[in-house]
RORO-180452 format. One record per residue: x, y, z of N, C-alpha, C in turn. Coordinates in steps of 0.02 Angstrom, whole numbers, padded with zeros to 5 digits, always signed. Atoms other than C-alpha are relative to their C-alpha. Layout:
<rs>
XYZXYZXYZ
...
</rs>
This chain:
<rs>
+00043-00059+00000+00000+00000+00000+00044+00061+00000
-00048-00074+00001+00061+00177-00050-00013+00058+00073
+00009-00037-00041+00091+00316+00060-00054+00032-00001
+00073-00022+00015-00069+00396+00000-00020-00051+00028
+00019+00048-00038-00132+00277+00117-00072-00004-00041
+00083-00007+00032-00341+00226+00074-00022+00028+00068
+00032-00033-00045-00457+00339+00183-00018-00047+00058
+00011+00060-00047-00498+00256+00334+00032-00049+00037
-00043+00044-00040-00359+00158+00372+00042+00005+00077
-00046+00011-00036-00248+00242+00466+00006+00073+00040
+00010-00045-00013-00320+00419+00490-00035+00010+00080
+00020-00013-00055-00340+00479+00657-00081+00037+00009
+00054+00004-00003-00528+00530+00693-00052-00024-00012
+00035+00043+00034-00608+00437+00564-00048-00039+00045
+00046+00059-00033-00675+00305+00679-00042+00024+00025
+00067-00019-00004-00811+00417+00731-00027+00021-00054
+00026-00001+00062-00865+00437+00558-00059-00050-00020
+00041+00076+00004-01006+00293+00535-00032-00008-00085
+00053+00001+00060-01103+00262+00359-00081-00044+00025
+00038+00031+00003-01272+00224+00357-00052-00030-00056
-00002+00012+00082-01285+00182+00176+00033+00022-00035
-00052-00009+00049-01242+00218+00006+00024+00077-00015
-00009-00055-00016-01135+00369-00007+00053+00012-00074
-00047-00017+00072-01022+00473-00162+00040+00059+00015
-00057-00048-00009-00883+00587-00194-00010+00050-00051
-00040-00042+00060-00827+00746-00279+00075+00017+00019
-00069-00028-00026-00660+00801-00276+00017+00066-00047
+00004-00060+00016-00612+00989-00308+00047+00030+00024
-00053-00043-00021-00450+01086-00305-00012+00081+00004
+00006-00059+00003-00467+01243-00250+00045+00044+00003
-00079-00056+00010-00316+01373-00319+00051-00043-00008
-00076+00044-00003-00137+01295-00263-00030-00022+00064
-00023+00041-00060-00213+01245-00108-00014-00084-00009
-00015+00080-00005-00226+01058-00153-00078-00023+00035
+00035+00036-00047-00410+01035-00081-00038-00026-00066
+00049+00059+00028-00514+00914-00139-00082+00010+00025
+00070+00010-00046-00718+00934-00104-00052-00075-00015
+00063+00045+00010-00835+00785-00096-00068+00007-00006
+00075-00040+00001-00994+00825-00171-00024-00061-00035
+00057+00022+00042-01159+00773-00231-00044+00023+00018
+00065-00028+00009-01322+00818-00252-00074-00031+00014
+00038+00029-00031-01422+00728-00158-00088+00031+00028
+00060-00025-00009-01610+00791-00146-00024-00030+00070
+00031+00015-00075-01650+00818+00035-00065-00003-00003
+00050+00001+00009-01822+00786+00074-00040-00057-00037
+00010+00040+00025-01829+00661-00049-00026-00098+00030
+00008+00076-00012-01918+00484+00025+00043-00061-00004
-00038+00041+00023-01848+00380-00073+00060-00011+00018
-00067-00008-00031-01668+00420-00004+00026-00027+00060
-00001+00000-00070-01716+00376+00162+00009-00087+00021
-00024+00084-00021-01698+00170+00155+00077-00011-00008
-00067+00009+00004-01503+00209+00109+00022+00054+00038
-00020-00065-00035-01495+00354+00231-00002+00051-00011
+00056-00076-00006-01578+00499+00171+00066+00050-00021
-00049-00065+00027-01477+00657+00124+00030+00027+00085
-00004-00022-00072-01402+00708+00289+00036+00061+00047
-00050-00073-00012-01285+00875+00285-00054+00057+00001
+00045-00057+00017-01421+00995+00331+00021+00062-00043
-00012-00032+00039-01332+01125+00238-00010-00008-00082
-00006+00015+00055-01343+01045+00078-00083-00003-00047
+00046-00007+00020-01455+01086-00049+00000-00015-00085
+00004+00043+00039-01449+00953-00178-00085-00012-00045
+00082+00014+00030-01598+00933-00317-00003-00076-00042
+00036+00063+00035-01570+00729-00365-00047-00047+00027
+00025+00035-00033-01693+00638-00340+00038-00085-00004
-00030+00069+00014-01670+00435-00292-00022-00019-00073
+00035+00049+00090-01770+00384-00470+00040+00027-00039
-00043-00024+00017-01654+00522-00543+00069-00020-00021
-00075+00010-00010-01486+00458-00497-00016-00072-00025
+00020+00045+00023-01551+00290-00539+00001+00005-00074
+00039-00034+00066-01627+00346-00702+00089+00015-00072
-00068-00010+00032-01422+00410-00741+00052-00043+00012
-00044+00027-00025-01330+00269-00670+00059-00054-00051
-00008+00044+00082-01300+00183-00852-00001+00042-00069
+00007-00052+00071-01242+00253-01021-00061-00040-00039
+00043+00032+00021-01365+00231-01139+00026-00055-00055
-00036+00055+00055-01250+00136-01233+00040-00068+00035
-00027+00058-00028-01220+00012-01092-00026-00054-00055
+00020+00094+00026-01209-00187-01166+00020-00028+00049
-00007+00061-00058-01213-00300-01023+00046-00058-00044
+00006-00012-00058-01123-00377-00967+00073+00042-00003
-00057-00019+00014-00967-00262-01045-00013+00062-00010
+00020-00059-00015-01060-00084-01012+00037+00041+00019
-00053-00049-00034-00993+00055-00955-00039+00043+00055
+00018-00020-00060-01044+00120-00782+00010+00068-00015
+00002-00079+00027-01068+00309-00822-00012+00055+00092
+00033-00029-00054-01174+00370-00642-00020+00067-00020
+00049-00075-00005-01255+00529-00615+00065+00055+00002
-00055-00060+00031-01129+00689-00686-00023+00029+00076
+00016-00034-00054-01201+00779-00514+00055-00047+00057
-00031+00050-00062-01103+00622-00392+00069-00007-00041
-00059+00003+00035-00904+00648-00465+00060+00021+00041
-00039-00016-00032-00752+00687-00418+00015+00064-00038
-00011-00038+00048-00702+00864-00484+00059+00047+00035
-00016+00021+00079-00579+00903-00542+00015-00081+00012
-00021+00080-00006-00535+00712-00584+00085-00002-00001
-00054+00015-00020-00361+00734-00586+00028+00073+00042
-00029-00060-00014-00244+00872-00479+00103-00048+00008
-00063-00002-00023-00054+00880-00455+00025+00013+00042
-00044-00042-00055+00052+00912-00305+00084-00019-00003
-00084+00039-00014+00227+00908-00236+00017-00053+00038
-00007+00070-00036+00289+00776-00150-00003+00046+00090
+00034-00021-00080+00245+00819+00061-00053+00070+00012
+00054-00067-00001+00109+00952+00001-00066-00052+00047
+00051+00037-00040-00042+00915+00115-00069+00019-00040
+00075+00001+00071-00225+00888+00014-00041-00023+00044
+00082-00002-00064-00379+00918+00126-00066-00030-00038
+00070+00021+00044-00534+00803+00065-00070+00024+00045
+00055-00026-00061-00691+00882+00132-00075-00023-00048
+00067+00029+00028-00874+00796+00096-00039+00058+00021
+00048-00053-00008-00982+00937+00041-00085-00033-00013
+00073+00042+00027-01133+00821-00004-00021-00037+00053
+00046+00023-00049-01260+00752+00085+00000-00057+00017
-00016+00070-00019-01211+00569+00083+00071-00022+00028
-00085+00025-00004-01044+00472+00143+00015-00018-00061
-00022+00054+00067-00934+00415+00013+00074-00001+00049
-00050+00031-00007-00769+00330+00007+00055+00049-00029
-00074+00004+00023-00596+00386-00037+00051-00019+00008
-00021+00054-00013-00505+00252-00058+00054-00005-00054
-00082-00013+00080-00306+00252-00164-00037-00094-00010
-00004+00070+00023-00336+00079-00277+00057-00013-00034
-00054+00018+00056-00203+00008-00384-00043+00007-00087
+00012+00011+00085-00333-00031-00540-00092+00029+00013
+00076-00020-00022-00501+00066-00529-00044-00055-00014
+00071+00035+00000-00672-00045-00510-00048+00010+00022
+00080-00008-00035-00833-00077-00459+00021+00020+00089
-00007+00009-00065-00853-00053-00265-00047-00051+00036
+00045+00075-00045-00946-00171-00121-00073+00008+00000
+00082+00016+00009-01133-00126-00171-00007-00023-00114
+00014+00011+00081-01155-00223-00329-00039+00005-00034
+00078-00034+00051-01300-00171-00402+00019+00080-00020
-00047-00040+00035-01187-00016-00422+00054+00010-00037
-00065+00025+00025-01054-00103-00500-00001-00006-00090
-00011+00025+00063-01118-00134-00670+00034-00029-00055
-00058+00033+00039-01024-00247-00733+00060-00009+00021
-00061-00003-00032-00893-00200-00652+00023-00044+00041
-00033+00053-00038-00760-00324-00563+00035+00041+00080
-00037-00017-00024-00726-00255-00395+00066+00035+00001
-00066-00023-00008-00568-00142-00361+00019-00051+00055
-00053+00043-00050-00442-00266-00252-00028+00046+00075
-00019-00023-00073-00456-00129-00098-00083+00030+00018
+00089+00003-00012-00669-00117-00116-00024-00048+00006
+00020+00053-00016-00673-00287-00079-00028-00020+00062
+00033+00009-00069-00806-00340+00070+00036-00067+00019
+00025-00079-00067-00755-00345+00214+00059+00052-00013
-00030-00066+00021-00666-00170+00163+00014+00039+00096
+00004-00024-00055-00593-00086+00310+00027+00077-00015
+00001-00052+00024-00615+00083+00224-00060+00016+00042
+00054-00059-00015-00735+00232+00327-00016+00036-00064
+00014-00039+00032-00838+00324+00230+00009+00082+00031
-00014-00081-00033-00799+00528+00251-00087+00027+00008
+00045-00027-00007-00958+00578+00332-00002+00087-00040
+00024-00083+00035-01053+00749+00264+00020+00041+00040
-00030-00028-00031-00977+00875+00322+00079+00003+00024
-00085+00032-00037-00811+00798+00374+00069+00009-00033
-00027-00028+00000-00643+00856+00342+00079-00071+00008
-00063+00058-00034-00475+00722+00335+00068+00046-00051
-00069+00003+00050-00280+00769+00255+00040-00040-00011
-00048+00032-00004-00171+00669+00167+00053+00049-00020
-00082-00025-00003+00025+00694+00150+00001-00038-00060
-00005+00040+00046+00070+00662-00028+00088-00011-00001
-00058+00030-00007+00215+00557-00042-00005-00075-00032
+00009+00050+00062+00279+00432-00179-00017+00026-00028
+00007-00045+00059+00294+00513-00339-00030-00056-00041
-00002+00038+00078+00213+00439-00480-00090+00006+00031
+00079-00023-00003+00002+00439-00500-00026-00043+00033
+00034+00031-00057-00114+00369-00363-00062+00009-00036
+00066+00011+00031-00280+00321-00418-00058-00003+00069
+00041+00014-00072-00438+00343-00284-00066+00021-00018
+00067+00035+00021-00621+00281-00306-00057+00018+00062
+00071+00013-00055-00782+00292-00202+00005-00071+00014
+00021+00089-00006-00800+00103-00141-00065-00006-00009
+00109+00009-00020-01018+00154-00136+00017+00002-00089
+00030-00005+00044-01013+00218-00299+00066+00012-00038
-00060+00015+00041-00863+00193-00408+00019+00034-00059
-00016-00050+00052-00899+00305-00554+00060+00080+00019
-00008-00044-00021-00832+00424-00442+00072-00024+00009
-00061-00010+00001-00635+00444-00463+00044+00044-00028
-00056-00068+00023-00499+00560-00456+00078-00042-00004
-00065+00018+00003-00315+00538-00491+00052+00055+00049
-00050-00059-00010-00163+00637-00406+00045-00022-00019
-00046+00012+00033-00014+00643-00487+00070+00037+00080
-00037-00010-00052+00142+00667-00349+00063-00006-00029
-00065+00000+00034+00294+00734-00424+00059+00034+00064
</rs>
């Protein structure tokens, strides 16, 4: 495992973090400072939301609905069982790739209303809810039992980048969702 450790492992607070379902990422550099935001658009209020844990960052003021995100979770040009997992353009990582130096510190902060994962993989994949996986073969480090936290809404972690060369890191809920950093 790289120094970009996977979220959850080895980060101090985390363990009061809990998930109570399925959760997604954005990631977002803002200027030179290296941050990363976790977003989505999660339609508070929304019913439907509420058997995978509901939208839960009262601040957040998300308009997808669950039939919505559903509705986008598949290109329309998926072919089973060799599709291509597309998800909802609103649940992403953005930007998908950033650069730093080698011991620059990169703040991930979940601005969206669900948990998600950020998790370094070696080879991007599906993650551990397969009915979100489409097709997809697991990533090696989204494999259940995963001892990855999800970054609650709201919540705030830094890594230390270190090891040059490009790190790859996935949602384990929802897998469309990945960014790269490159660590020169």
């Amino acid at each position: 495992m790289s120094t970009l450790a996977r979220i959850g492992l080895s980060l101090a607070g985390l363990a009061g973090f809990v998930s109570l379902g399925t959760y997604v990422a954005t990631a977002q550099v803002n200027g030179n400072d290296n941050r990363i935001a976790v977003i989505d658009e999660c339609l508070p209020g929304d019913p439907a939301w509420d058997p995978t844990g509901g939208c839960t960052l009262k601040a957040h003021q998300g308009d997808v609905s669950f039939a919505e995100f559903g509705a986008l979770l598949t290109s329309p040009l998926t072919i089973p069982p060799n599709g291509y997992l597309i998800g909802h353009p609103a649940w992403r990582m953005e930007p998908a790739h950033v650069t730093t130096p080698t011991g620059k510190s990169i703040r991930i902060t979940n601005l969206g209303g669900r948990g998600h994962t950020f998790t370094e993989v070696a080879q991007f994949g599906g993650g551990f809810i397969g009915g979100l996986n489409i097709g997809l073969a697991p990533a090696d480090e989204c494999v259940p039992p995963t001892d990855t936290v999800p970054l609650a809404p709201g919540a705030t972690i830094e890594l230390t980048a270190s090891g040059p060369g490009l790190h790859k890191f996935q949602c384990c809920i929802h897998p469309w969702m990945r960014a790269t950093i490159r660590v020169e």
